[in-house]
N, CA, C and O atoms as CSV, one atom per row, in Angstrom:
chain,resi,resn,atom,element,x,y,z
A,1,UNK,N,N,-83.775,26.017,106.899
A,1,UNK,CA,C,-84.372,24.829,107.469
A,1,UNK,C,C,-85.855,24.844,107.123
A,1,UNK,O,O,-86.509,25.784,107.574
A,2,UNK,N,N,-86.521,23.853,106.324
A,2,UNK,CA,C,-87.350,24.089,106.308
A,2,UNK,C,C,-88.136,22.492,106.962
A,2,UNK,O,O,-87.974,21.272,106.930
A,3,UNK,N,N,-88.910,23.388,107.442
A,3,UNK,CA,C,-89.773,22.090,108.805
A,3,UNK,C,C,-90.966,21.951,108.686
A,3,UNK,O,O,-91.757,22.826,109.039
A,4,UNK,N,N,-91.380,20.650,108.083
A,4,UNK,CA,C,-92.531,20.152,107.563
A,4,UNK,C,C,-93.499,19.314,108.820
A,4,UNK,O,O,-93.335,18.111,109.027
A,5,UNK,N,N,-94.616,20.237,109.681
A,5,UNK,CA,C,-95.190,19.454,111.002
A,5,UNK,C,C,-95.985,18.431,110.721
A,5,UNK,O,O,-96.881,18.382,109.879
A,6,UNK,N,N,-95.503,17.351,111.699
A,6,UNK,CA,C,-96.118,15.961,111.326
A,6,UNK,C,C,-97.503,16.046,112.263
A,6,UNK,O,O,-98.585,16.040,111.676
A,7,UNK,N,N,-97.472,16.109,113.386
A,7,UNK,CA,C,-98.211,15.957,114.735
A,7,UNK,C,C,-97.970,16.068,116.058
A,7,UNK,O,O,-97.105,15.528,116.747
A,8,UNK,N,N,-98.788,16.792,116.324
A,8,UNK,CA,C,-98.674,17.345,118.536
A,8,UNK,C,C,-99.341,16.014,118.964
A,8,UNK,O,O,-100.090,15.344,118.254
A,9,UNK,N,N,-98.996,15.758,120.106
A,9,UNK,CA,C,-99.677,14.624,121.406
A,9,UNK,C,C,-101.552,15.307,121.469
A,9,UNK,O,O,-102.227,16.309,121.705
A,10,UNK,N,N,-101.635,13.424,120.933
A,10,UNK,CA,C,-103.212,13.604,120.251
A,10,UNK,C,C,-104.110,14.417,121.807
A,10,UNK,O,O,-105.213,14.957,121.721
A,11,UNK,N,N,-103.170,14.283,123.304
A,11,UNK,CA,C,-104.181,14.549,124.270
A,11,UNK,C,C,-103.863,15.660,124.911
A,11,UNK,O,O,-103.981,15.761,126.132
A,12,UNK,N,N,-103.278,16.933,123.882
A,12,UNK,CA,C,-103.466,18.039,124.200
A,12,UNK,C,C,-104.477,18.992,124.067
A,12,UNK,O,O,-104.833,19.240,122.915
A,13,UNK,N,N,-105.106,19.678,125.136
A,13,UNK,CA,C,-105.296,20.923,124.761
A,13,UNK,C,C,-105.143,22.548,124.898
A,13,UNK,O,O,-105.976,23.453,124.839
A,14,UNK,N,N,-104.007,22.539,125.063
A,14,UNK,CA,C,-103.126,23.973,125.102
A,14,UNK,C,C,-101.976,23.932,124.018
A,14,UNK,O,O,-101.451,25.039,123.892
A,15,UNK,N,N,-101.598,23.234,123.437
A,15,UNK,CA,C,-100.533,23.529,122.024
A,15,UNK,C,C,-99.487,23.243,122.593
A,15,UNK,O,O,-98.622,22.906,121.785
A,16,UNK,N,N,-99.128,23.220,123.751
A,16,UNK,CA,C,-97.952,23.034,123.776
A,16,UNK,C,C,-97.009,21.783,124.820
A,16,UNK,O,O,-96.327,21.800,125.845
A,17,UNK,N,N,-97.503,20.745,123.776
A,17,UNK,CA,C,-97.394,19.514,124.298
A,17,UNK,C,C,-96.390,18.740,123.429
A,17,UNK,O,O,-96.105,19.408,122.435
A,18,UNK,N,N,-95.713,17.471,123.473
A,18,UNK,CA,C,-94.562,17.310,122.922
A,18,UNK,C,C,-94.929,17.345,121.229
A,18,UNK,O,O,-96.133,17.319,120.972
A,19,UNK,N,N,-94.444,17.373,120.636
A,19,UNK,CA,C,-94.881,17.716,118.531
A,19,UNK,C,C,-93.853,17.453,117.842
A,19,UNK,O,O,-92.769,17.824,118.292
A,20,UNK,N,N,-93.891,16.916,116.876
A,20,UNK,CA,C,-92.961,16.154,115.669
A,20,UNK,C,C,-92.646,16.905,114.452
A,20,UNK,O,O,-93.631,17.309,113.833
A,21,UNK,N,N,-91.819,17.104,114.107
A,21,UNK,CA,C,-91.352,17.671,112.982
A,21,UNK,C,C,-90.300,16.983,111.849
A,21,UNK,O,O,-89.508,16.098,112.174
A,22,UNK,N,N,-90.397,17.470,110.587
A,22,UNK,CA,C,-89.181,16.929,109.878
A,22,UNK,C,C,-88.733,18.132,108.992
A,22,UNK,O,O,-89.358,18.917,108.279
A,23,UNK,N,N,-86.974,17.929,109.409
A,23,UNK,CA,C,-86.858,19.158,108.820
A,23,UNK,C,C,-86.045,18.390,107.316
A,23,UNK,O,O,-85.019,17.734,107.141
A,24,UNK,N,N,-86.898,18.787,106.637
A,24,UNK,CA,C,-86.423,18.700,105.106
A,24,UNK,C,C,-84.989,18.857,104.413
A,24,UNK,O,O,-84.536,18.128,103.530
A,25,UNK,N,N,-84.469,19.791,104.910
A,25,UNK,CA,C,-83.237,19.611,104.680
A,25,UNK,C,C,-81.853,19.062,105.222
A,25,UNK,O,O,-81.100,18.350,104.558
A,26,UNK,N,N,-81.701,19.341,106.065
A,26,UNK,CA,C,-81.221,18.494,107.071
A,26,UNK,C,C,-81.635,17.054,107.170
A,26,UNK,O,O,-80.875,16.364,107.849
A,27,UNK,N,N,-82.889,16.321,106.533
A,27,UNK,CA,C,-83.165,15.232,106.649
A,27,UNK,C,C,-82.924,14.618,107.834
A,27,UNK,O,O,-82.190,13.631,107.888
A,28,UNK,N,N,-83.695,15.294,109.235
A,28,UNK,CA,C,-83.342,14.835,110.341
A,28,UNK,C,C,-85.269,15.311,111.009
A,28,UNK,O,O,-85.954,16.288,110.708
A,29,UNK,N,N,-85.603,14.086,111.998
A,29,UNK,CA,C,-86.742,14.540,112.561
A,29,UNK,C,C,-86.043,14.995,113.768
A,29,UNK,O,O,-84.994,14.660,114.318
A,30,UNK,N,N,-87.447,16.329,114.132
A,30,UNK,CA,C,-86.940,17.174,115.428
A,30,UNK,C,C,-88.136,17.272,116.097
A,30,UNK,O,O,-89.085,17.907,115.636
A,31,UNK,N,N,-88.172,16.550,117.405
A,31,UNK,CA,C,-88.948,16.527,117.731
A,31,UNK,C,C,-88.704,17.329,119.476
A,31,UNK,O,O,-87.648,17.538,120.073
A,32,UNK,N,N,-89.866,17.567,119.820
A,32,UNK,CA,C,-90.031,18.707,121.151
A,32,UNK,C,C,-90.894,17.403,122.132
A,32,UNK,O,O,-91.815,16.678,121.755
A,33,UNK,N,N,-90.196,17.443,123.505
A,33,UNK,CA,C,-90.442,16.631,124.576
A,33,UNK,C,C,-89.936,17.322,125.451
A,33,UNK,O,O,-89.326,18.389,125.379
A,34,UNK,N,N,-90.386,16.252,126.868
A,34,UNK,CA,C,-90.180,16.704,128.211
A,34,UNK,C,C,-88.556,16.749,128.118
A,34,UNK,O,O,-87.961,15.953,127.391
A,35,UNK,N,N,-88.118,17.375,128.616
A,35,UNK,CA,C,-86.802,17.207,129.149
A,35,UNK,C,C,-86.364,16.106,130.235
A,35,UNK,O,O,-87.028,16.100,131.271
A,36,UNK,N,N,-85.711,15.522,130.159
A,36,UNK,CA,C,-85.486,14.192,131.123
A,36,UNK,C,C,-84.629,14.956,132.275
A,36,UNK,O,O,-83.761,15.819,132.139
A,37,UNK,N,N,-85.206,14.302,133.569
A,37,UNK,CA,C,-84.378,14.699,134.960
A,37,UNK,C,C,-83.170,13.838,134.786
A,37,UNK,O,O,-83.027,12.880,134.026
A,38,UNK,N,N,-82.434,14.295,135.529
A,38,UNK,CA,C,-81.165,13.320,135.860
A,38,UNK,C,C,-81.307,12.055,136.313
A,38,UNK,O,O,-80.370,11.267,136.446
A,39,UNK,N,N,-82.366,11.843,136.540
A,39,UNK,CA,C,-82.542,10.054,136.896
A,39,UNK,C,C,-82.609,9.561,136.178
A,39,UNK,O,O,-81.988,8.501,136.106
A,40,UNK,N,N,-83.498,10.054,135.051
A,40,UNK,CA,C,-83.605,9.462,133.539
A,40,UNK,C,C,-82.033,9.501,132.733
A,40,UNK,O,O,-81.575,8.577,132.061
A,41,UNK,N,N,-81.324,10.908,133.018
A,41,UNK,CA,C,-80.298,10.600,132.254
A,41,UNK,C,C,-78.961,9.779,133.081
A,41,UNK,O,O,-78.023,9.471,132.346
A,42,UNK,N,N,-78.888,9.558,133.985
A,42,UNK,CA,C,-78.302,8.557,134.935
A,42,UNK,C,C,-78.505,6.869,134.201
A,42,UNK,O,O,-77.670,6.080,133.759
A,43,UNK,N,N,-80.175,6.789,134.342
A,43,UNK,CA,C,-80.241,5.740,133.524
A,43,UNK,C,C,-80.064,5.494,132.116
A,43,UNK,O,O,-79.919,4.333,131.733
A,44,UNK,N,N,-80.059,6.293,131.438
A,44,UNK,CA,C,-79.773,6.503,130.135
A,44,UNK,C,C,-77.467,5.753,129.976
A,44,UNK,O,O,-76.780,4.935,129.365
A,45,UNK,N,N,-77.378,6.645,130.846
A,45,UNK,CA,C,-76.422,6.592,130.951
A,45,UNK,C,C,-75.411,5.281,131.234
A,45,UNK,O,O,-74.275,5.107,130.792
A,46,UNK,N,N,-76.340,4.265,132.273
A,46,UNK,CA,C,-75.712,3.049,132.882
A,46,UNK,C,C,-76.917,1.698,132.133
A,46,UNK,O,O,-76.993,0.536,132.530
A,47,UNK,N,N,-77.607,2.235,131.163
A,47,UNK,CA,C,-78.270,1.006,130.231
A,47,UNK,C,C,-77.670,0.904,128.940
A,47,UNK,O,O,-77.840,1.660,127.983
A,48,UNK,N,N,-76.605,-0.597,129.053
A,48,UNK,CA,C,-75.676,-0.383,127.743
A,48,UNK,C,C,-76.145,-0.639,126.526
A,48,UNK,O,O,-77.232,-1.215,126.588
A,49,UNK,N,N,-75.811,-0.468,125.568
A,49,UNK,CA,C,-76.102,-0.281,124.346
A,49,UNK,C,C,-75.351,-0.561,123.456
A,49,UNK,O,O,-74.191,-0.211,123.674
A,50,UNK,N,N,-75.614,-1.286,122.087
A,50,UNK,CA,C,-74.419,-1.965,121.466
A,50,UNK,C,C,-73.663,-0.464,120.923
A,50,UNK,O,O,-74.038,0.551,121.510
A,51,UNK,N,N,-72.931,-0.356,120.152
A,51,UNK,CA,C,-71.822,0.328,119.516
A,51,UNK,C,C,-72.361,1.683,120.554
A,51,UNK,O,O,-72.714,2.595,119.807
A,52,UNK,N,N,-72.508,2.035,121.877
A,52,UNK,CA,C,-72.685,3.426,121.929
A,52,UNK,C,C,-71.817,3.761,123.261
A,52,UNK,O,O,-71.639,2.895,124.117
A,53,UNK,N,N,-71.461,4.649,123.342
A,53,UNK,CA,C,-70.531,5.319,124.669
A,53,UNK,C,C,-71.451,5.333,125.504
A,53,UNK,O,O,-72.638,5.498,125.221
A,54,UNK,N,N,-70.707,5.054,127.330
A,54,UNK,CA,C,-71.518,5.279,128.485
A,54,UNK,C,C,-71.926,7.131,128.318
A,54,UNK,O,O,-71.019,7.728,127.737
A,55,UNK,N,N,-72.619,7.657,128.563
A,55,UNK,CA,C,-73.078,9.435,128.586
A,55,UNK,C,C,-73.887,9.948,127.530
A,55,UNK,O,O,-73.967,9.870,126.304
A,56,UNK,N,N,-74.399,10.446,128.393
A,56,UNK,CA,C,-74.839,11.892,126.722
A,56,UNK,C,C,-74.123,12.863,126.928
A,56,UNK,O,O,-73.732,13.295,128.012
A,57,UNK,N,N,-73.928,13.233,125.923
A,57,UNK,CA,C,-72.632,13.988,125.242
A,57,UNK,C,C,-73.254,15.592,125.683
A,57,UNK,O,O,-74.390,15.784,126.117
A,58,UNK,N,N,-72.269,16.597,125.464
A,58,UNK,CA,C,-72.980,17.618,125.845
A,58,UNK,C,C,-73.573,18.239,124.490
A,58,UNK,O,O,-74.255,19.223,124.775
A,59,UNK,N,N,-73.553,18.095,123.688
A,59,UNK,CA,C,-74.143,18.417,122.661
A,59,UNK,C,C,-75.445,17.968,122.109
A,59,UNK,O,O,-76.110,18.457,121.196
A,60,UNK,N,N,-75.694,16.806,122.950
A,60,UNK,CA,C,-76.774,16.050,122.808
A,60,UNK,C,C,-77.969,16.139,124.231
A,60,UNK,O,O,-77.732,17.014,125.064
A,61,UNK,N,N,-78.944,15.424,124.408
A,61,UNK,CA,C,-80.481,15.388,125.555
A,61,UNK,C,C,-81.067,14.461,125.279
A,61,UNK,O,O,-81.378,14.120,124.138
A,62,UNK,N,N,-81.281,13.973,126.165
A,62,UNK,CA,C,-82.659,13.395,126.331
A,62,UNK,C,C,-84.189,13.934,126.765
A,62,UNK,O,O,-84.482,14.788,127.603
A,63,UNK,N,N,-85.124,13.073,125.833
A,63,UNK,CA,C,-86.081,13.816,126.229
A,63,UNK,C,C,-86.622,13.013,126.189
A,63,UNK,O,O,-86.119,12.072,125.574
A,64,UNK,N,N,-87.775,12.845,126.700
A,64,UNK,CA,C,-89.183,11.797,127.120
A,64,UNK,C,C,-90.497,12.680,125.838
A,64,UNK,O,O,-90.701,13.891,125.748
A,65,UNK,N,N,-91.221,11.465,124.961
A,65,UNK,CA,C,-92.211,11.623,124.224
A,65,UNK,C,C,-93.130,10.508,124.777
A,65,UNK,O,O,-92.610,9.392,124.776
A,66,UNK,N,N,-94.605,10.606,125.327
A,66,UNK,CA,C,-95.631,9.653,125.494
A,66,UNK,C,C,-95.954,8.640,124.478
A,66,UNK,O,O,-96.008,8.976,123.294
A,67,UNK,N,N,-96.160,7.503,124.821
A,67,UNK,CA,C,-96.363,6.084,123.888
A,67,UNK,C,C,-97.571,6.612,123.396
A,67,UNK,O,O,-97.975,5.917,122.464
A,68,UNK,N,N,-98.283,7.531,123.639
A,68,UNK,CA,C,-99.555,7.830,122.933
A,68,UNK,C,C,-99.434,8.466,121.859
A,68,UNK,O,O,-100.369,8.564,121.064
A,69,UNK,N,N,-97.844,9.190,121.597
A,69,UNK,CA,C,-97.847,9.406,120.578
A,69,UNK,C,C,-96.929,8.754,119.029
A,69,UNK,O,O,-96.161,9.328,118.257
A,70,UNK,N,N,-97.498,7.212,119.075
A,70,UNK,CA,C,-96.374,6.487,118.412
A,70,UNK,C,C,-97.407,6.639,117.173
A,70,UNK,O,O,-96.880,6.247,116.131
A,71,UNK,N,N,-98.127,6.889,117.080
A,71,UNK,CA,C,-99.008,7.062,115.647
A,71,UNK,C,C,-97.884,8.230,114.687
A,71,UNK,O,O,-97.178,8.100,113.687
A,72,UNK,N,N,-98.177,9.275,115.561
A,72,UNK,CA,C,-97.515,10.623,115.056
A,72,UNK,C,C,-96.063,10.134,114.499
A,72,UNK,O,O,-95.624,10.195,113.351
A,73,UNK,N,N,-95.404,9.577,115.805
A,73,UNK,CA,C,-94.007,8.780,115.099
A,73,UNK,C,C,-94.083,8.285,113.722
A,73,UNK,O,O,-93.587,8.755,112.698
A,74,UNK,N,N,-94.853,7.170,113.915
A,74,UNK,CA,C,-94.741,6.181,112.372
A,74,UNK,C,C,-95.222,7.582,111.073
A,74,UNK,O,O,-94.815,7.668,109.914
A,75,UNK,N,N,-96.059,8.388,111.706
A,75,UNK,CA,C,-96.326,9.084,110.388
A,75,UNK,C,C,-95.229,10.106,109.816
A,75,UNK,O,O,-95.215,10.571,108.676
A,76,UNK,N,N,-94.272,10.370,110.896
A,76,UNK,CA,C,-92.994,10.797,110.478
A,76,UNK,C,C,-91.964,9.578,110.063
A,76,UNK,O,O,-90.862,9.451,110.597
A,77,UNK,N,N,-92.102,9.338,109.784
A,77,UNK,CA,C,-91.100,8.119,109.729
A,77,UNK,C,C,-91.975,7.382,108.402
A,77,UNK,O,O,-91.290,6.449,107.983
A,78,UNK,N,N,-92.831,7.472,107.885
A,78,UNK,CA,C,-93.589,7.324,107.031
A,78,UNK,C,C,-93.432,8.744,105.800
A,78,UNK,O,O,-93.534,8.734,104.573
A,79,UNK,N,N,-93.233,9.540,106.484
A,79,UNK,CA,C,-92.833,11.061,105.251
A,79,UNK,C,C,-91.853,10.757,105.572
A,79,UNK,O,O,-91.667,10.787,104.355
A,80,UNK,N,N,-90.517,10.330,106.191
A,80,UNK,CA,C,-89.312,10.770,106.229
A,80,UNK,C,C,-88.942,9.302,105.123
A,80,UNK,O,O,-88.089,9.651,104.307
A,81,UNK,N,N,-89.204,8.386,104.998
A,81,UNK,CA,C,-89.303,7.289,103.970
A,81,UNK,C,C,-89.575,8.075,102.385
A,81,UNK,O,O,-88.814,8.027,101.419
A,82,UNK,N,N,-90.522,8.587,102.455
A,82,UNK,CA,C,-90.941,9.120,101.444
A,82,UNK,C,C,-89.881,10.325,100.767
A,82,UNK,O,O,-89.673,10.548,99.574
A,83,UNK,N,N,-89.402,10.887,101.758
A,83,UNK,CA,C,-88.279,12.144,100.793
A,83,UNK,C,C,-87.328,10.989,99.996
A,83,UNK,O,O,-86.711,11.396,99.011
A,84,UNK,N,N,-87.187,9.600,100.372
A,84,UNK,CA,C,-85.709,9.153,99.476
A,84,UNK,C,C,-84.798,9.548,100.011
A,84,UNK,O,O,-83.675,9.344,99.551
């Protein structure tokens, strides 16, 4: 796996705040967030969605990333455009 770092949450300062990654081979971004409480995944759960099953799966999470960091987003999503 090799994991190319895009950007941490511009309003950290201890390192270890939510951060973006793309892993190159896998061609999948992985990104690190809060973990969502069960209220969040409750709601997750009962806000429908076209083609998607009521639950998260157990193989899957939710996680919460701050709107402050939608820069960092687009710039992954901006290299992840770029691999082709």
């Amino acid at each position: 796996m090799a994991l190319r770092f895009i950007g941490i949450d511009p309003s950290t300062d201890t390192g270890d705040s939510p951060t973006v990654w793309i892993d190159e081979d896998a061609r999948e971004f992985v990104i690190q967030g809060w973990r969502a409480g069960e209220g969040l995944r409750e709601q997750v759960t009962a806000t429908p969605a076209p083609n998607h099953k009521a639950g998260v799966p157990d193989h899957e999470d939710v996680i919460r990333v701050p709107l402050r960091m939608a820069g960092v987003l687009r710039k992954a999503c901006d290299v992840a455009d770029g691999l082709g």
